[in-house]
Every structure is written in structure tokens, then in C-alpha cells.
ZADO-1210 file (C-alpha; in nm, 4 decimals, padded with zeros to 6 digits):
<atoms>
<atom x="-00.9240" y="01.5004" z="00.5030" code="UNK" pos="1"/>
<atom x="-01.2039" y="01.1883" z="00.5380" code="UNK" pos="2"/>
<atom x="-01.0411" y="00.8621" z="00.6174" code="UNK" pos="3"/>
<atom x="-01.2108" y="00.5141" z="00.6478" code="UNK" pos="4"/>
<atom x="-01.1620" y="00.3037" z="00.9452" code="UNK" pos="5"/>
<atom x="-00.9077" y="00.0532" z="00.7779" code="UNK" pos="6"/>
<atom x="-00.6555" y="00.3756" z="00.6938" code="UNK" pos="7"/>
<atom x="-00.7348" y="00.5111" z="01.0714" code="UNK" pos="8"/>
<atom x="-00.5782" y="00.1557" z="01.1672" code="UNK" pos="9"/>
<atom x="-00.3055" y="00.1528" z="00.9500" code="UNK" pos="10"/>
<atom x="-00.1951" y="00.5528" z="01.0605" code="UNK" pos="11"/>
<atom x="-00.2300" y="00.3894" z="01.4222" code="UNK" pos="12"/>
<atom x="-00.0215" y="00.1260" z="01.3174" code="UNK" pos="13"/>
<atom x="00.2488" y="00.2734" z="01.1639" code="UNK" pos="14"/>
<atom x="00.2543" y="00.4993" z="01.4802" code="UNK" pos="15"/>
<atom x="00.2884" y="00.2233" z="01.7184" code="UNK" pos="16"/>
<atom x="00.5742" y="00.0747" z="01.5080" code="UNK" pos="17"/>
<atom x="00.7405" y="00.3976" z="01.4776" code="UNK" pos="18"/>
<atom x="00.8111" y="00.4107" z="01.8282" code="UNK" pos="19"/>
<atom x="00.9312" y="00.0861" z="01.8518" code="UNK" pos="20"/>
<atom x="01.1757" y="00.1192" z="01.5438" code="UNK" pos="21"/>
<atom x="01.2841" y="00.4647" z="01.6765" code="UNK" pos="22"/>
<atom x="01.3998" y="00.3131" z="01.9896" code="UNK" pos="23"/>
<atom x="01.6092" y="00.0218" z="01.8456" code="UNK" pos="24"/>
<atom x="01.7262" y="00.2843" z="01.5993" code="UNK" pos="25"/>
<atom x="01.9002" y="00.5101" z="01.8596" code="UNK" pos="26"/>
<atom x="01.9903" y="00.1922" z="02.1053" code="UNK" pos="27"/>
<atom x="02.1061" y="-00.0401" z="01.8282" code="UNK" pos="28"/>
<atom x="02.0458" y="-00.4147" z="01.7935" code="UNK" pos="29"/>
<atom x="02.1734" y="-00.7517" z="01.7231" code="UNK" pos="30"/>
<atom x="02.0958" y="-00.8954" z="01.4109" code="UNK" pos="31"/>
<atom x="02.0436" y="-01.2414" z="01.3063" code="UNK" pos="32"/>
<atom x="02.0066" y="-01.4450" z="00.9508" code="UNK" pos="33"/>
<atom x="01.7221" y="-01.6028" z="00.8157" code="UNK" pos="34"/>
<atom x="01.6741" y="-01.9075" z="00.6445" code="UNK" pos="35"/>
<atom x="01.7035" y="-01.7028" z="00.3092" code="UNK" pos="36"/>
<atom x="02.0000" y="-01.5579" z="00.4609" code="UNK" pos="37"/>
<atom x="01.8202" y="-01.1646" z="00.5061" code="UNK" pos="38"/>
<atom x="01.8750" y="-01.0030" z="00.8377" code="UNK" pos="39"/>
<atom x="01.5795" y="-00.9469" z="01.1130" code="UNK" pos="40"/>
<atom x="01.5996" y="-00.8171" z="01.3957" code="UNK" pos="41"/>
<atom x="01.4413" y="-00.7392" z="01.7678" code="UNK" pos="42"/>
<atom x="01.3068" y="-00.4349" z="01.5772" code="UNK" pos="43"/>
<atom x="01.1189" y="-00.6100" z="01.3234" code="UNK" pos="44"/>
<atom x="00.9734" y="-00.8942" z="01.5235" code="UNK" pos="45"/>
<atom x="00.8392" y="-00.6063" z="01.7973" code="UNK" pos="46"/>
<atom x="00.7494" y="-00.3427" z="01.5367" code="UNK" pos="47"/>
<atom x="00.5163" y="-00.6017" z="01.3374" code="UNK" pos="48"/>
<atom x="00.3759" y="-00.7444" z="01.6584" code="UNK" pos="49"/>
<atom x="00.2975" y="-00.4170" z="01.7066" code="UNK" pos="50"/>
<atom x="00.0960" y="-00.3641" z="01.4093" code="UNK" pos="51"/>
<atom x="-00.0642" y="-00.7051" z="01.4574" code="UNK" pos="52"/>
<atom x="-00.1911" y="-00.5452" z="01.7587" code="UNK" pos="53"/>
<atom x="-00.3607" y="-00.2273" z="01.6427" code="UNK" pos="54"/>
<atom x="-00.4767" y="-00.4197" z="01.3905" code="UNK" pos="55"/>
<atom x="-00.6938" y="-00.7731" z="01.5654" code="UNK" pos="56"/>
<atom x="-00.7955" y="-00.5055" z="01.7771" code="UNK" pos="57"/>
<atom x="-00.9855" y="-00.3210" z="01.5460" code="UNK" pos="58"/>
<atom x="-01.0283" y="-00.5784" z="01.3191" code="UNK" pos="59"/>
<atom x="-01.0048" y="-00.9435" z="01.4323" code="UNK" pos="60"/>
<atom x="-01.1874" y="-01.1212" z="01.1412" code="UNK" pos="61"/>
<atom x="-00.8986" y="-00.9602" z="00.9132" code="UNK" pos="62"/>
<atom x="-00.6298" y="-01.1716" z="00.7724" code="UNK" pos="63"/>
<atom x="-00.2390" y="-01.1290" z="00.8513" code="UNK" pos="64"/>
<atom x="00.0167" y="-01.1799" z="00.6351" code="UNK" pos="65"/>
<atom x="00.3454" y="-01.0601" z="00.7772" code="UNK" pos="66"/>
<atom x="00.7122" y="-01.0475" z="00.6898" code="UNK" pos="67"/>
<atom x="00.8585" y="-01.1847" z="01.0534" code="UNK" pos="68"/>
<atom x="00.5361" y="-01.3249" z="01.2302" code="UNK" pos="69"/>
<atom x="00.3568" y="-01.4846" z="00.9285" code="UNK" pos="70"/>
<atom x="-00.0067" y="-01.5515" z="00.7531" code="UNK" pos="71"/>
<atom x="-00.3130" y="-01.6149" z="00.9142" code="UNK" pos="72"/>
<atom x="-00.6431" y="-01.6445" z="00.7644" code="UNK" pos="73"/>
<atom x="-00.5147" y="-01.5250" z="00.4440" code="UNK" pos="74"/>
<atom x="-00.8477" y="-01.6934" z="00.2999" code="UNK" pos="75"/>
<atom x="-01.0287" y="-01.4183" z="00.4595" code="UNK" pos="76"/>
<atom x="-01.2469" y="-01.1371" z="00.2769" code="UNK" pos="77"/>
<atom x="-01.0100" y="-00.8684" z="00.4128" code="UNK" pos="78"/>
<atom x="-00.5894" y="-00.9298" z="00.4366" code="UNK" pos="79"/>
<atom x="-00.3585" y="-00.7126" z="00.5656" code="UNK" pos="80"/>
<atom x="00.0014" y="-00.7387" z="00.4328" code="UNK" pos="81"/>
<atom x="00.2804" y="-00.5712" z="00.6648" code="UNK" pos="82"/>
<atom x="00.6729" y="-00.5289" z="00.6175" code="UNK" pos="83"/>
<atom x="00.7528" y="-00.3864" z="00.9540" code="UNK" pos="84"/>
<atom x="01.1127" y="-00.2467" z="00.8216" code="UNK" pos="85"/>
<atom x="01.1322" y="-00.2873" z="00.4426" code="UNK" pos="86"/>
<atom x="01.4873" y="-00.2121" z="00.4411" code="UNK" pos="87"/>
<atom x="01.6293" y="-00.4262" z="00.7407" code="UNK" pos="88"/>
<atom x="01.9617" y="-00.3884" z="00.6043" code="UNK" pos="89"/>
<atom x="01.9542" y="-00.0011" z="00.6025" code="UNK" pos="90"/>
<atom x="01.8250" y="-00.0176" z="00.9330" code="UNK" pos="91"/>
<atom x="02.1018" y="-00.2135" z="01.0930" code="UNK" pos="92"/>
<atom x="02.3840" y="00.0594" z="00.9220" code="UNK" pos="93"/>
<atom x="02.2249" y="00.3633" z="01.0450" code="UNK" pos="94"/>
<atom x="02.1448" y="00.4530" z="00.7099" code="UNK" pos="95"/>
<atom x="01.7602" y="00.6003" z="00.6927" code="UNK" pos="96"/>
<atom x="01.6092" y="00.4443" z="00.3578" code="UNK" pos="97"/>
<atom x="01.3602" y="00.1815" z="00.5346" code="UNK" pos="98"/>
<atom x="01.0398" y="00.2178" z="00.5520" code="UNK" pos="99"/>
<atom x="00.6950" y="00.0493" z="00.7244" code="UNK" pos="100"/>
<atom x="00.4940" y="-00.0969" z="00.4264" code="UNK" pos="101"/>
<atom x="00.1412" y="-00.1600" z="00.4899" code="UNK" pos="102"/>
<atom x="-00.1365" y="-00.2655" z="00.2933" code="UNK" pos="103"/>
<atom x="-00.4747" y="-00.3892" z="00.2817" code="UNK" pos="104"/>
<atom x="-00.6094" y="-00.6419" z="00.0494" code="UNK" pos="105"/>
<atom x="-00.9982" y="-00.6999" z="-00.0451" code="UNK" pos="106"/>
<atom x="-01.0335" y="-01.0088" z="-00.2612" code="UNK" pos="107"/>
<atom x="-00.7361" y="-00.9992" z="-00.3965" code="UNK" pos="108"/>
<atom x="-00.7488" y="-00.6506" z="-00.4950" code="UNK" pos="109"/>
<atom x="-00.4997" y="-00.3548" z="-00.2722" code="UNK" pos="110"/>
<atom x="-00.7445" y="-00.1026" z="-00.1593" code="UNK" pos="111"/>
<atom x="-00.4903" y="00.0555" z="00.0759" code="UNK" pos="112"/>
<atom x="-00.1524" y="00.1527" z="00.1304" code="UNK" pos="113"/>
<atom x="00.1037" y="00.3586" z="00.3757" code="UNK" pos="114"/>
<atom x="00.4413" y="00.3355" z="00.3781" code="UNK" pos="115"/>
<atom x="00.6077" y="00.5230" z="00.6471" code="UNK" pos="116"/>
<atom x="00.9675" y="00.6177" z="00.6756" code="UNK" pos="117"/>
<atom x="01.0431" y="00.7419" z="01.0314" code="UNK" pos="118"/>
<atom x="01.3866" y="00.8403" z="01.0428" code="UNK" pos="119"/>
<atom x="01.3299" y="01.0274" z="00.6921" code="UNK" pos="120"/>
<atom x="01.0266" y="01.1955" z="00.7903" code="UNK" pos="121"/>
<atom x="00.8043" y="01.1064" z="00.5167" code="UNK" pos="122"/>
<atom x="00.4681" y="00.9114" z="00.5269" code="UNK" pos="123"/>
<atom x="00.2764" y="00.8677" z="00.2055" code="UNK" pos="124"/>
<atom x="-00.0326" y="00.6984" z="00.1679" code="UNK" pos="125"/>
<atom x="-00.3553" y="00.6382" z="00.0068" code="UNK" pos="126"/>
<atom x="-00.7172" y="00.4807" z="-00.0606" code="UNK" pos="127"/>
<atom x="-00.8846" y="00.3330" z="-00.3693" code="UNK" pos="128"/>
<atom x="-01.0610" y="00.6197" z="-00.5038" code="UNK" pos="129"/>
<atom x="-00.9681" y="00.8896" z="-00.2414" code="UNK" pos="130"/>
<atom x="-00.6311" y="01.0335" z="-00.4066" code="UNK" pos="131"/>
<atom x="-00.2609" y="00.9637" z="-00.2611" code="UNK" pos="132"/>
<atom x="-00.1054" y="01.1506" z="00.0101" code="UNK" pos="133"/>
<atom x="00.2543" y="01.2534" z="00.1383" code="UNK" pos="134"/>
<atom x="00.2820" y="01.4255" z="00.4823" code="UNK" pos="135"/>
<atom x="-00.0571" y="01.5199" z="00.4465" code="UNK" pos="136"/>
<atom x="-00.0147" y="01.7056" z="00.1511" code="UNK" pos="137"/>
<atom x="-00.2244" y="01.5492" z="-00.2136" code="UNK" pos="138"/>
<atom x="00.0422" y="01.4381" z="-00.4513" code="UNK" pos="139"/>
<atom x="00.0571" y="01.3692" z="-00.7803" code="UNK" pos="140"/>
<atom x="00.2656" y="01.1837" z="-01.1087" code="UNK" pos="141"/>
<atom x="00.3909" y="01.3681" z="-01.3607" code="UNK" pos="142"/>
<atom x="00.2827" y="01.4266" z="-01.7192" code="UNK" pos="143"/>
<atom x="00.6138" y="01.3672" z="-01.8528" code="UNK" pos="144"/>
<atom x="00.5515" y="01.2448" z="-02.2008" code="UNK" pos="145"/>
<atom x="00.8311" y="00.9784" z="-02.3929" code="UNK" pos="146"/>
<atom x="01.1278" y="00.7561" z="-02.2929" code="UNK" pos="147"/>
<atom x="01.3813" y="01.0300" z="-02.3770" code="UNK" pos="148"/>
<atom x="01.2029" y="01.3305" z="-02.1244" code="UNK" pos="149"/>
<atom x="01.2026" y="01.0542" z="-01.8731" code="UNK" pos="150"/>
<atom x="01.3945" y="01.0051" z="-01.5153" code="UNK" pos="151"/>
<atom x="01.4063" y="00.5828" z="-01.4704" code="UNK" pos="152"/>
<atom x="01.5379" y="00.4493" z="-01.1091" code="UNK" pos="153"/>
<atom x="01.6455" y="00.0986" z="-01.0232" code="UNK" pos="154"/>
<atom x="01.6098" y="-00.0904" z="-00.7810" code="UNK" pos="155"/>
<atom x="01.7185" y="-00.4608" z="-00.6786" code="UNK" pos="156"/>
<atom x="01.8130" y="-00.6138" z="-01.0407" code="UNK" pos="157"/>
<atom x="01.9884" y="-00.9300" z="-00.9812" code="UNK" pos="158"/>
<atom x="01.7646" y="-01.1451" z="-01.1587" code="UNK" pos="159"/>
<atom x="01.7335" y="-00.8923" z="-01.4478" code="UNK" pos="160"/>
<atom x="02.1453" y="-00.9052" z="-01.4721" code="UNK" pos="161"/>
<atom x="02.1419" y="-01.2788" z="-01.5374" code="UNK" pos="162"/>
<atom x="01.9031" y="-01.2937" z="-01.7851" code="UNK" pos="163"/>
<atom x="01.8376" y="-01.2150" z="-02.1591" code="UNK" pos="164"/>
<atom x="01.7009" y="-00.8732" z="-02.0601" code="UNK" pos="165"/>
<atom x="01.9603" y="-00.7215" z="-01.9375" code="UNK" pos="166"/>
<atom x="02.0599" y="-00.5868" z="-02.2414" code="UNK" pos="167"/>
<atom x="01.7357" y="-00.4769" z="-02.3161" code="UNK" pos="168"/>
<atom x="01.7713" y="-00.2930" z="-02.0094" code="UNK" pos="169"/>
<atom x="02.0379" y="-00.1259" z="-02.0952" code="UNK" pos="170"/>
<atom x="01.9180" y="-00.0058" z="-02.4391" code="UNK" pos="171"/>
<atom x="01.5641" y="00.1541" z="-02.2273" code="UNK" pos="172"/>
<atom x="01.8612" y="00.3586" z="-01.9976" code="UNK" pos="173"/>
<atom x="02.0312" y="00.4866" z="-02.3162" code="UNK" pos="174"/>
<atom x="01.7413" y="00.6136" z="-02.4056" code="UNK" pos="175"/>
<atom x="01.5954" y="00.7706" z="-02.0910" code="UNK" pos="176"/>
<atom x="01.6612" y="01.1527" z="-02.0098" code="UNK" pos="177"/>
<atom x="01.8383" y="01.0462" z="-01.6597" code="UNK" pos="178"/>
<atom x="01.9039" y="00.7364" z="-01.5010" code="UNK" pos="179"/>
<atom x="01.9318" y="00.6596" z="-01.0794" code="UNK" pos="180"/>
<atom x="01.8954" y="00.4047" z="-00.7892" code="UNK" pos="181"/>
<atom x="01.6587" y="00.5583" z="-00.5341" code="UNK" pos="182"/>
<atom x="01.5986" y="00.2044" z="-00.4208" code="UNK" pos="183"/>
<atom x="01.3232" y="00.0700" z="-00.1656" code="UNK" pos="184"/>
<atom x="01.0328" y="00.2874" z="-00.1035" code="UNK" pos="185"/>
<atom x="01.1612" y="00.6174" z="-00.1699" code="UNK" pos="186"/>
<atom x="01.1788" y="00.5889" z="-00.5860" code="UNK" pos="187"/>
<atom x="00.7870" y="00.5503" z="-00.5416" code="UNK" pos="188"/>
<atom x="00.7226" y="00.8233" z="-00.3218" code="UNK" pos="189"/>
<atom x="00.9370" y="01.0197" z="-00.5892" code="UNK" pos="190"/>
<atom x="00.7514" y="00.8645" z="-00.8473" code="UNK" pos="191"/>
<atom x="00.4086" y="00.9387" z="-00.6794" code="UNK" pos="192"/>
<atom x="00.4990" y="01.2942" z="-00.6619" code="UNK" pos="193"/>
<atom x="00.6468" y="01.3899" z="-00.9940" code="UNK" pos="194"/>
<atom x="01.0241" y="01.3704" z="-00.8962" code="UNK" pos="195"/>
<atom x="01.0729" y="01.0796" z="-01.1827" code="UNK" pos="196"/>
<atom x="00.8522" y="00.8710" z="-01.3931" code="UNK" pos="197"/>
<atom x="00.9355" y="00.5275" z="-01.4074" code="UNK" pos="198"/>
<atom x="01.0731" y="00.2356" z="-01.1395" code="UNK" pos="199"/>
<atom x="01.2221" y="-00.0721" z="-01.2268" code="UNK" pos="200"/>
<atom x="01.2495" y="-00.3751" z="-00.9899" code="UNK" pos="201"/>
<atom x="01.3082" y="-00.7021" z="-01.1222" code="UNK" pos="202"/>
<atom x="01.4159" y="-00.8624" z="-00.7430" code="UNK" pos="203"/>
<atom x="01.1032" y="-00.7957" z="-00.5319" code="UNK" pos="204"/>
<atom x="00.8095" y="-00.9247" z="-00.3145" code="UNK" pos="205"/>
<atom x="00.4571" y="-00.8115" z="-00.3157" code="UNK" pos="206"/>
<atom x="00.5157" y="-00.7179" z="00.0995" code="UNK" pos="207"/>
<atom x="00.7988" y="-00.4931" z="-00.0510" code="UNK" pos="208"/>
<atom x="00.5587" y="-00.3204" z="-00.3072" code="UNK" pos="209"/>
<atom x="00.1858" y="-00.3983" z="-00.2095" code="UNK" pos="210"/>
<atom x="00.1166" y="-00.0596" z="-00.0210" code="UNK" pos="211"/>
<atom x="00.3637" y="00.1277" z="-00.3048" code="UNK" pos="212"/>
<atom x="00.1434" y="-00.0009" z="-00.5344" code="UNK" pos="213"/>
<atom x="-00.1889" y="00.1772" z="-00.4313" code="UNK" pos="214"/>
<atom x="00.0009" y="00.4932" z="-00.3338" code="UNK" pos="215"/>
<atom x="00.1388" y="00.5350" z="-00.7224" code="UNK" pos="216"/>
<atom x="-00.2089" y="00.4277" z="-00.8809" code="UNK" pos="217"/>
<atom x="-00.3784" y="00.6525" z="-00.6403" code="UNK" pos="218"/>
<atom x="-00.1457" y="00.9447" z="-00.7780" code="UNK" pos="219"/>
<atom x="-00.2464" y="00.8566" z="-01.1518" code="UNK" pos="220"/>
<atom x="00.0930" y="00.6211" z="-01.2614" code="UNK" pos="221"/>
<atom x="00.0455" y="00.2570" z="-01.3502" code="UNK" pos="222"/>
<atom x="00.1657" y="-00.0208" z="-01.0849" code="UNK" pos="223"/>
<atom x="00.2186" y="-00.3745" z="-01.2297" code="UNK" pos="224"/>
<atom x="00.4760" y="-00.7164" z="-01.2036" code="UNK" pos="225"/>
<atom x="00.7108" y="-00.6709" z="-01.5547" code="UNK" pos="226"/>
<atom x="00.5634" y="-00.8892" z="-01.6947" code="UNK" pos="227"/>
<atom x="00.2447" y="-00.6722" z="-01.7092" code="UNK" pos="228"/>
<atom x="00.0190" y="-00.8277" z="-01.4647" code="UNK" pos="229"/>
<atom x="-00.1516" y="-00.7475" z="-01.1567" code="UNK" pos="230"/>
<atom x="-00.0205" y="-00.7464" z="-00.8371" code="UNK" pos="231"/>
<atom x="-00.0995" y="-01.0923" z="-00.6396" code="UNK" pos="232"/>
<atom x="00.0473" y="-01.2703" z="-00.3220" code="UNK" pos="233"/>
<atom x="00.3106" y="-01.4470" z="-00.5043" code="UNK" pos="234"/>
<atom x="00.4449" y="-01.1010" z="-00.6708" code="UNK" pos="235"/>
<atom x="00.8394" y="-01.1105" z="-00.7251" code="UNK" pos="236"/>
<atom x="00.9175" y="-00.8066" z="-00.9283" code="UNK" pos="237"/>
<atom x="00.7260" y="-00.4614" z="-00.9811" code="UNK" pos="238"/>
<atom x="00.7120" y="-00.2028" z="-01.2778" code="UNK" pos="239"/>
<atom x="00.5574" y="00.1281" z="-01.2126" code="UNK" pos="240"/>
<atom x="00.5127" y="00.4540" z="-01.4464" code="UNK" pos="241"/>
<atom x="00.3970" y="00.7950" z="-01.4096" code="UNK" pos="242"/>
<atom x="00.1560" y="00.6653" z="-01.7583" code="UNK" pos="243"/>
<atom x="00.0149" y="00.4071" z="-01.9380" code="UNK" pos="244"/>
<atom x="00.2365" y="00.4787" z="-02.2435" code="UNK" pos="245"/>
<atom x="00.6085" y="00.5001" z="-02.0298" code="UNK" pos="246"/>
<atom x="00.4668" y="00.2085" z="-01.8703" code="UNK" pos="247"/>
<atom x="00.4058" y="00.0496" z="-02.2191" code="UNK" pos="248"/>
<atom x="00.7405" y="00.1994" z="-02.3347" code="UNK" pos="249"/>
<atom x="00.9240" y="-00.0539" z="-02.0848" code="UNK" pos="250"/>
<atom x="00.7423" y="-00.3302" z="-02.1161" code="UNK" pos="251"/>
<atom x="00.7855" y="-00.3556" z="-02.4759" code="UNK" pos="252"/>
<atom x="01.1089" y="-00.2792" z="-02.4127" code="UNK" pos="253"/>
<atom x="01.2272" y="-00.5420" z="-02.1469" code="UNK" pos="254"/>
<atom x="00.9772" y="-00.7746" z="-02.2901" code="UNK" pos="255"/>
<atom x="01.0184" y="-00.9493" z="-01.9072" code="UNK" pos="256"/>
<atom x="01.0198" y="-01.3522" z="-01.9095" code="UNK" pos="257"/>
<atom x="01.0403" y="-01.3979" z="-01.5271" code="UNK" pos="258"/>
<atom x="01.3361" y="-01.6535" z="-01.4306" code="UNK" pos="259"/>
<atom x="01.2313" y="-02.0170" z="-01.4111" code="UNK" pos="260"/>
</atoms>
């Protein structure tokens, strides 16, 4: 399997914060509250200074835009965006469903993304134009075709709830063969390997989804906000689909007007 220097830097990445996460995993740690009131703790801050490390190392004209440690030169040609533990709250109950989300960004356009889960043993990844990847082995959507054949999984909706969509929402999961709540980045690894077909997020960031996002394209599903668009910096809610016409099924569905 070929691999280009920027994925050689994220697999060293995700390494280095592996170990770090690992350790706070087995040890525990305090956790404190943001100003949006999320948790973060020791594990984060370390685990993404870790991955800031590998990274300027290799590649110290890159941009940084990080969940705990923040942007820098986020103007530049080249911007990595890191998540160190997507899943913070997870992580603090023991509970394995977190995951390492890193991507790369080229002009405002994800060329690569890895999200590694280390206490669930899976790593998926993947390269503009080089195929997606899970545990080393190719993966691959499914050609499920039509709402009613299709498994749909949820993920944070609270924004959806409180607006006029909801019921919409609700009409697209009568429809649907099977309905669940894989949540964070396992519905997109499942997604990316032809467990279900389409993911619904309406509360979201693009660090949450950034690296998802080139992992499902990369496997042949469509990756987009719900309203349709591209992925950008100021993301806040993701659709993704094994096709372009589940994808289009949603959307016309939903017909998504974000929340003021």
C-alpha cells in the first residue's frame, strides 16, 4: 500500500496520541468544563500536543487548527484539522466510542483523513484519489438502492428536534428499512464499509466530521452539511450516504434550514 508523506504523518500521529490516550484511559483523569460547557481533559490537551508535534516536525509551514490548543496559520496553503478525542465524554466513562479525527485541508478542499479509535481497535483512513481504508483492509459503501432497503443512524440531533424538520425527520425513519444511533465516528466507518447507508447529524463541527468526510467519499458515498453544501471551517452539521440518490432522498426530505 503507497502512502504520501502527509498520511505517513498523520499514521505517526495518531500513534503518538494513542499512547498518550491509552495511558489516561487505564489511569483515569480529572475532567474540567469549557467555556461551552464540554469536558477536556489532561488527555486531550497532551494527545493533541502530541500530534502538533509529529506534525511542525514534518511539516512546519502547515497550518493548525485544533480542538484544545487552537488555529495557527489557518491562512496557509496546507491546514491540518485535529480532534485529539472526538468523544471526550465517552472517554471520561470508560465507554470506548471516541476516536482521533484527523484531517488535512488543501485550499479549502479535505484531501485526507484518519480517524483512529484505540480502545476499539479500528483505524480507517484515506487519500483523495487513493481509495479508503479500515485496518488496512480497502473498504467500500454499499449499493443499497431506495429509502425503504436502507439502514439510517443518528447522531447528535438537538437542533434538528427544535425545529420544523423534525417531523420531516421522522417521516424519512418511517420510511427507512432500519433505524439506529451508532453515534460519533463509528456510523461512518459503518457507513464506509457497507454496514448502513445513510448518517444524519444535525449537531456537529467540521473537527468532528472533516477526516469522516474523506474516508466516506473515498469509499464511493456522498459527504455534505444538510443543507447540501460542501464541507468548510465553519461546518455545524453533516449528511453522508452510501449514493448520490439516498443522499438526494434526505435532503429533499429534511429540506434542512440551519437554525438562525
Amino acid at each position: 500500500m503507497t502512502t504520501s508523506p502527509f498520511m505517513d504523518a498523520a499514521q505517526a500521529a495518531a500513534d503518538a496520541a494513542a499512547d498518550v490516550i491509552r495511558h489516561y484511559y487505564k489511569a483515569g483523569v480529572a475532567v474540567e468544563l469549557k467555556a461551552d460547557a464540554t469536558p477536556v481533559t489532561r488527555a486531550d490537551v497532551e494527545s493533541e500536543q502530541a500530534i502538533r508535534e509529529v506534525i511542525r516536525e514534518r511539516f512546519p509551514d502547515h497550518g493548525f487548527f485544533g480542538e484544545e490548543t487552537g488555529q495557527s496559520d489557518i491562512d496557509a496553503e496546507y491546514v491540518w484539522l485535529i480532534d485529539p478525542i472526538d468523544g471526550t465524554k465517552s472517554f471520561v466513562r470508560r465507554y470506548p466510542f471516541f476516536s482521533t479525527q484527523i484531517a488535512l485541508m488543501r485550499r479549502g478542499e479535505l484531501i485526507l483523513g484518519l480517524s483512529n479509535a484505540p480502545m476499539f481497535d479500528q483505524r480507517a483512513w484515506a487519500e483523495t484519489g487513493s481509495g479508503a481504508f479500515l485496518n488496512g483492509n480497502p473498504i467500500r459503501v454499499a449499493d443499497t438502492v431506495g429509502l425503504e432497503a436502507a439502514t439510517l443512524s443518528t447522531g447528535n440531533l438537538k437542533s434538528l428536534a427544535l425545529s420544523p424538520q423534525w417531523a420531516a425527520l421522522g417521516a424519512i425513519v418511517a420510511r427507512v428499512n432500519r433505524i439506529r444511533g451508532y453515534g460519533d465516528f463509528y456510523h461512518y466507518h459503518l457507513l464506509a464499509q457497507g454496514s448502513i447507508d445513510v448518517v444524519v447529524e444535525s449537531d456537529a463541527n467540521i473537527l468532528d466530521v472533516a477526516a469522516l468526510a474523506v474516508i466516506v467519499r473515498e469509499a464511493g458515498g456522498m459527504f455534505t452539511d444538510l443543507s447540501g453544501n460542501a464541507l468548510t471551517l465553519h461546518t455545524r452539521d453533516a449528511l453522508a450516504a452510501a449514493s448520490p440518490e439516498l443522499h438526494a432522498e434526505v435532503r429533499k426530505g429534511l429540506d434542512w434550514v440551519p437554525p438562525a
